[in-house]
PLY file of the C-alpha trace (Angstrom):
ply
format ascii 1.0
element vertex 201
property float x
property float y
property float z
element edge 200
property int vertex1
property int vertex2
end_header
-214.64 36.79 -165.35
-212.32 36.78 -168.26
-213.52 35.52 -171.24
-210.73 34.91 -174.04
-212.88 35.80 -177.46
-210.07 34.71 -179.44
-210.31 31.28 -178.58
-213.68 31.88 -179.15
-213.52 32.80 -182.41
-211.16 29.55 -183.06
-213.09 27.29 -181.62
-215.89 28.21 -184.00
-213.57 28.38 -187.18
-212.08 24.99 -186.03
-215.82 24.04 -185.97
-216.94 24.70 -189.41
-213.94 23.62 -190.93
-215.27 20.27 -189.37
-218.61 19.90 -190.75
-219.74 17.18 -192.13
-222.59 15.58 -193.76
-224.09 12.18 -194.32
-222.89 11.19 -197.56
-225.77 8.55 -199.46
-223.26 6.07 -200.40
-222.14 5.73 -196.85
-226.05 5.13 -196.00
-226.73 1.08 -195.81
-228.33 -0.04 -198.83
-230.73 -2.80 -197.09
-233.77 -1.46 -195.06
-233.47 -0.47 -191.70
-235.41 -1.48 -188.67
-236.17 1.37 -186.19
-233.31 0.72 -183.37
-230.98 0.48 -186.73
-232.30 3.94 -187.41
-231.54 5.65 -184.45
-228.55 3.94 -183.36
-227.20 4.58 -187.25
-228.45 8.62 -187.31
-226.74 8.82 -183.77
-223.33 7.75 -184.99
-223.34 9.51 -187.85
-224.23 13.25 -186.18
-222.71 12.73 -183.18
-220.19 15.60 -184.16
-223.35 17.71 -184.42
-224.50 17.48 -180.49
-224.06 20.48 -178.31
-224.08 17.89 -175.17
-222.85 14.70 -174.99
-226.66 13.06 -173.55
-228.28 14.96 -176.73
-230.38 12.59 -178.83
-230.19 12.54 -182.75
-233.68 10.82 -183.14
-235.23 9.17 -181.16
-238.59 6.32 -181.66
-240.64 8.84 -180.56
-239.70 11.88 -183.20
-239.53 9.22 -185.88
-242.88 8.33 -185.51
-244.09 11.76 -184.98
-242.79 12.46 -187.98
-244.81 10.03 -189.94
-248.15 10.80 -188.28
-247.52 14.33 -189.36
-247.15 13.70 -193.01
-243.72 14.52 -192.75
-241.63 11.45 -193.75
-243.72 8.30 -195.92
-244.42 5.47 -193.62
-242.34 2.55 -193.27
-242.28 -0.42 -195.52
-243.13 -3.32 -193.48
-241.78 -1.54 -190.22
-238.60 -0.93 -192.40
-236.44 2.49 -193.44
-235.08 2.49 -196.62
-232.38 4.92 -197.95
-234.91 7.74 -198.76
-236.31 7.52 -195.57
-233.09 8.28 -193.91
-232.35 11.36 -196.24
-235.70 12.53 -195.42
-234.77 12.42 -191.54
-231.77 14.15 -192.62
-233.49 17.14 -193.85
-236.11 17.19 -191.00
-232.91 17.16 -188.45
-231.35 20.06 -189.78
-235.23 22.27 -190.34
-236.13 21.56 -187.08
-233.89 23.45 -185.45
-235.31 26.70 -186.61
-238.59 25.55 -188.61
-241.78 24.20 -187.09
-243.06 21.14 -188.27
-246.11 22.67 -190.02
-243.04 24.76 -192.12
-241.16 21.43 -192.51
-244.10 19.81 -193.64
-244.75 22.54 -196.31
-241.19 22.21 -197.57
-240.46 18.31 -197.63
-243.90 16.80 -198.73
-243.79 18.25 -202.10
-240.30 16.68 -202.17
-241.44 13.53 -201.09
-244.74 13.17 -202.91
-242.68 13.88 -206.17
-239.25 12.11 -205.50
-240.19 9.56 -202.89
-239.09 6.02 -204.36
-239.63 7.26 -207.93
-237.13 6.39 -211.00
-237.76 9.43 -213.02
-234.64 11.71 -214.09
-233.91 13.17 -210.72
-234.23 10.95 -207.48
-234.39 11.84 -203.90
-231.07 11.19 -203.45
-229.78 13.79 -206.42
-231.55 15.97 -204.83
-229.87 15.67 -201.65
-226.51 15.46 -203.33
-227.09 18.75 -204.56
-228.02 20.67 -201.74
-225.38 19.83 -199.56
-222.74 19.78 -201.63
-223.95 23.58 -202.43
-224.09 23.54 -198.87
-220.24 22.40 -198.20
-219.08 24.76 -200.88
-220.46 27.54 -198.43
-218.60 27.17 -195.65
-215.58 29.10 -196.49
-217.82 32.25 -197.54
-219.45 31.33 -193.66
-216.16 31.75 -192.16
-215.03 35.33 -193.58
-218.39 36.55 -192.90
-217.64 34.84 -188.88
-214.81 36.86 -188.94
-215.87 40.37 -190.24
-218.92 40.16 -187.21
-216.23 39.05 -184.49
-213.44 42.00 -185.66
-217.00 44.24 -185.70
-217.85 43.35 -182.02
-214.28 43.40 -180.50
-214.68 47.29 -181.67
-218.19 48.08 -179.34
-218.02 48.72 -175.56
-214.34 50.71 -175.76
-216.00 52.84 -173.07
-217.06 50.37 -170.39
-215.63 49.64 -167.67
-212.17 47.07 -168.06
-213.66 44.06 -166.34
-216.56 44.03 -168.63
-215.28 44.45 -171.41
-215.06 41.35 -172.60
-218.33 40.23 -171.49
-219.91 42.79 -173.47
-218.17 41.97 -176.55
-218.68 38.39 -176.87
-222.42 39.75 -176.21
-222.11 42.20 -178.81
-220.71 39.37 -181.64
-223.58 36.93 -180.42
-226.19 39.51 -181.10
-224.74 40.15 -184.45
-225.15 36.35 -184.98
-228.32 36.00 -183.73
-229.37 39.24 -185.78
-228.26 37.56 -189.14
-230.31 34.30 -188.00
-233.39 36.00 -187.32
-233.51 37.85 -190.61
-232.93 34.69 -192.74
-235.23 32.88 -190.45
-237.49 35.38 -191.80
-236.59 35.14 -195.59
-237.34 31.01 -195.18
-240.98 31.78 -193.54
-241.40 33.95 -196.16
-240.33 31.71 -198.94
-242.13 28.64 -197.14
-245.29 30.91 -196.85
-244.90 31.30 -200.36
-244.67 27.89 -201.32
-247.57 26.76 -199.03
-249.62 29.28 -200.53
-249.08 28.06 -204.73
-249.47 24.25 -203.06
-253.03 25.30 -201.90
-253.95 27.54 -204.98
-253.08 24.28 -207.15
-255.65 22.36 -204.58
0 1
1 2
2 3
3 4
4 5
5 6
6 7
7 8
8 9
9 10
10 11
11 12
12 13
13 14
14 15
15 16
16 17
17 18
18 19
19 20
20 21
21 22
22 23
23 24
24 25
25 26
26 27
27 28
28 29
29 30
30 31
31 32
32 33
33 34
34 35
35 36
36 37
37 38
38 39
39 40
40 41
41 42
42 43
43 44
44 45
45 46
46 47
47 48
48 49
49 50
50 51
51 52
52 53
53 54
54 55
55 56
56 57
57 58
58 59
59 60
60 61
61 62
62 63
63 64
64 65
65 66
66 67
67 68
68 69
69 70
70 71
71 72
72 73
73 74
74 75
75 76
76 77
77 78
78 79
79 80
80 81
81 82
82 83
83 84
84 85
85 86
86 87
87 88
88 89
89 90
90 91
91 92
92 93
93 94
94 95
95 96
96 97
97 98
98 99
99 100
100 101
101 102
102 103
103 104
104 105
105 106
106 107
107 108
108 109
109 110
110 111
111 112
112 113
113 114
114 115
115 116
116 117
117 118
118 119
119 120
120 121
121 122
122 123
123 124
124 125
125 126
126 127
127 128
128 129
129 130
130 131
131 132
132 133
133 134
134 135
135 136
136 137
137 138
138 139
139 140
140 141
141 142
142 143
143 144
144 145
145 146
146 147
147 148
148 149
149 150
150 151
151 152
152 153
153 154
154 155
155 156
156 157
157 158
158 159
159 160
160 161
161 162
162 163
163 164
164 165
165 166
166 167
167 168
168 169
169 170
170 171
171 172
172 173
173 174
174 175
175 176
176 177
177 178
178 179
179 180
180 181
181 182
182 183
183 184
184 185
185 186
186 187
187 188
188 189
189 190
190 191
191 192
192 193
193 194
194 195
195 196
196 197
197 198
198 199
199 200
């Protein structure tokens, strides 16, 4: 089996240079019914699916979320704006966060900024982030790079036929090695947070 790294490597470069993020003024400004949600947060992240049956959110997740303290409950069975960033963030955590980490991170966020006026809304909030977020994805691609020239250097000894096996296994380890130690930093960070939270309590 031959397995062309280079495309690869494109591929993932075409990728990044492809994401995306909800922006709030695309959001709907009138509240949302459930289906609305789901159907709306499926359209929107479709590009975001690894398969093409994946689902977004689904009724089930939403309402998880609630009953776990993790997004404010609905306003007369109804999602406003805020609610939808909030499911946002949770989509994008829960790939690598448990909800017990999630909940430690958002619920400050939500019991502070949740449908308040003050000087900074939910919805700066989220502007910032990803826009800090977008402005990283450049910086994401050298570093993408560097790892894949890295890898294509290990295995030179093996055996032809699997060779490039073991390098595509060598640049995913080097991947999955830089996800595991900031996976790390953020449950040490969210640790940290949970533990001022129940100091202040």
């Amino acid at each position: 089996m031959t397995i062309d790294t280079n495309d690869i490597l494109n591929s993932i470069l075409e990728s990044l240079s492809r994401i995306d993020y909800i922006k709030p003024e695309d959001i709907p400004n009138i509240p949302l019914y459930m289906d609305q949600v789901t159907t709306y947060m499926d359209t929107q992240l479709s590009s975001s699916k690894r398969y093409e049956k994946d689902k977004i959110l689904t009724k089930t997740m939403i309402n998880n979320y609630a009953k776990n303290d993790l997004l404010p409950p609905p306003l007369k069975k109804k999602y406003s704006r805020e609610h939808l960033l909030v499911l946002i963030f949770i989509y994008y955590f829960k790939n690598l966060l448990t909800i017990t980490d999630i909940q430690s991170l958002l619920k400050p966020i939500t019991d502070k900024y949740f449908s308040k006026n003050d000087n900074l809304s939910l919805e700066d909030i989220y502007n910032e982030v990803f826009h800090l977020e977008k402005e990283q994805v450049e910086i994401l691609k050298e570093d993408i790079i560097n790892r894949y020239k890295i890898s294509q250097e290990t295995f030179s000894q093996a055996p032809q036929e699997d060779q490039d096996f073991l390098k595509t296994f060598s640049f995913i380890c080097l991947l999955s090695f830089d996800v595991y130690v900031k996976k790390q930093i953020i449950e040490n960070l969210i640790d940290q947070i949970s533990d001022k939270n129940n100091s202040k309590n």
